[in-house]
C-alpha positions in Angstrom: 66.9 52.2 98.3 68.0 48.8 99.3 70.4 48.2 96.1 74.2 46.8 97.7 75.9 47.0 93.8 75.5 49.4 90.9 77.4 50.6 88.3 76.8 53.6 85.7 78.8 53.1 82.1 79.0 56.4 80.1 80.7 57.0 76.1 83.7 59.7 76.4 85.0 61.4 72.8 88.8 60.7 74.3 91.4 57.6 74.1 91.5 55.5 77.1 94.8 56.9 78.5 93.6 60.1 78.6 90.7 59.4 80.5 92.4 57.1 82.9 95.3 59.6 83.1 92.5 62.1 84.8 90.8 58.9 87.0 94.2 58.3 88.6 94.6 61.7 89.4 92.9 61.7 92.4 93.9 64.1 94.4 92.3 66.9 91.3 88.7 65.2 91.6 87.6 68.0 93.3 88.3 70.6 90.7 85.4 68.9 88.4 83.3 66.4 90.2 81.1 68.5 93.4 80.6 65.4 95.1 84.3 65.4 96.7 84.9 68.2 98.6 88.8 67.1 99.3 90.9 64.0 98.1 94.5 63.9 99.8 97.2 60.7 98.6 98.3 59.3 102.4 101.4 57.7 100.0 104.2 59.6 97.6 105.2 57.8 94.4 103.0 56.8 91.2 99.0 55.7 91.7 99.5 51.8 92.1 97.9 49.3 94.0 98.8 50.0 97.6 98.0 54.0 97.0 95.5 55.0 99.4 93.6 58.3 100.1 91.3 60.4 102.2 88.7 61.4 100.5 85.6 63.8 102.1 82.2 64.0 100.2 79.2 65.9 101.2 77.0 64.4 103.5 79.4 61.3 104.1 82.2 61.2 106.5 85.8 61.4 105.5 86.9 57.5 104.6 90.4 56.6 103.3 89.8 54.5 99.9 93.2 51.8 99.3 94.1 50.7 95.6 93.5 46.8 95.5 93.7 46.2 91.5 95.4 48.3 88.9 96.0 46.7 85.5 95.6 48.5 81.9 93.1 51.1 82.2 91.0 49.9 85.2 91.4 50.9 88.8 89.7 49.2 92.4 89.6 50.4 95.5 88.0 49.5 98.9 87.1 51.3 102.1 86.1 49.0 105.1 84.8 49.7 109.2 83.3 47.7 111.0 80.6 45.5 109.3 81.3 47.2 105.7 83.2 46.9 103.0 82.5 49.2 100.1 84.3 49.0 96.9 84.7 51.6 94.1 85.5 50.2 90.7 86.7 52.6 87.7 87.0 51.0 84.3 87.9 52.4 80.5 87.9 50.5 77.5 88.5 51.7 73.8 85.1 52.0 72.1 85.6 53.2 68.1 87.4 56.6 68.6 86.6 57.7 72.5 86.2 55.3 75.4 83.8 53.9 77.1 84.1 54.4 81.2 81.9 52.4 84.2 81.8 53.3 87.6 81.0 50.8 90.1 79.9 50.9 93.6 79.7 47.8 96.2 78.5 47.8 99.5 79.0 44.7 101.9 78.9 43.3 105.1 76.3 42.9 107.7 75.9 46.6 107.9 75.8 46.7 104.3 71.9 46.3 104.0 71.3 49.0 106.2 74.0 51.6 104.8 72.6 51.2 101.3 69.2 51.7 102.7 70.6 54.5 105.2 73.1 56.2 102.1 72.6 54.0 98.7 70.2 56.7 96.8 73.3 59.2 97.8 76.4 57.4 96.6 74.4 56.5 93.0 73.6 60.2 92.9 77.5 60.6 94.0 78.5 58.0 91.1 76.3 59.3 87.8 77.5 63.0 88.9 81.2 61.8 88.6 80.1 59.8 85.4 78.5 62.9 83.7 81.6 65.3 85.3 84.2 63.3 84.1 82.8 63.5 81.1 82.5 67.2 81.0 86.2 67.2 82.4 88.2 64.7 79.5 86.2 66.4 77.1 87.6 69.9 77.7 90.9 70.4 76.0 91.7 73.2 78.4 91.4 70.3 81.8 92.8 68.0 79.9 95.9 69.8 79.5 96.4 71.0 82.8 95.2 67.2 84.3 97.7 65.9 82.0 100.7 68.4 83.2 99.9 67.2 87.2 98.9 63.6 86.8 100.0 61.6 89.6 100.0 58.2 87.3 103.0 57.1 86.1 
């Protein structure tokens, strides 16, 4: 796989603040996506652009992600080293009743070619997991409810 941008969109049956509520609680991704194995906020306060985390995967190395954008329902964040940028884009928009939610993925740089070669089939398995999870996870009254008690966005 040589692909350096994709992006999976997927229909939720909730409102958009209740699946963005979920989103920006980062530090819970690991309760119902398995491709994170920990996500720890490096910053106290509300999720807001500035926010940054660690975040360990399976198969990847541990990265700390930083907040760049934050407006209405839509968060960005970007992880750099060396020769790479990569940047994670998390979008809900109203659609009828539910919402409907994209995931984006961007690799960059002059390593980029040859990470998305090396890694690209894994992070778009990575990103239509968290699609299909986060689905699974808004969708269950019983998550939603406890996500909604210990959301870290304000």
């Amino acid at each position: 796989m040589s692909r350096n941008a994709f992006s999976v969109a997927t229909n939720i049956e909730a409102s958009p603040e209740k699946v963005f509520a979920v989103l920006c609680d980062v530090e819970r991704w690991p309760e119902w996506t398995p491709t994170m194995t920990s996500v720890q906020r490096l910053d106290p306060g509300p999720f807001a652009v500035g926010s940054s985390a660690r975040i360990r995967q399976p198969k990847l190395r541990a990265t700390v992600w930083k907040v760049t954008e934050l407006e209405a329902q839509n968060f960005t964040w970007v992880t750099s080293a060396p020769g790479l940028r990569m940047k994670a884009g998390h979008a809900v928009e109203g659609q009828g009743t539910g919402s409907r939610v994209e995931l984006s993925f961007e690799i960059s740089g002059f390593m980029g070619p040859l990470i998305s070669r090396l890694y690209g089939g894994l992070i778009e398995e990575y990103v239509t997991t968290e699609s299909r999870k986060l689905k699974q996870r808004v969708e269950s009254p019983a998550a939603w409810e406890t996500s909604k008690r210990r959301s870290s966005f304000k």
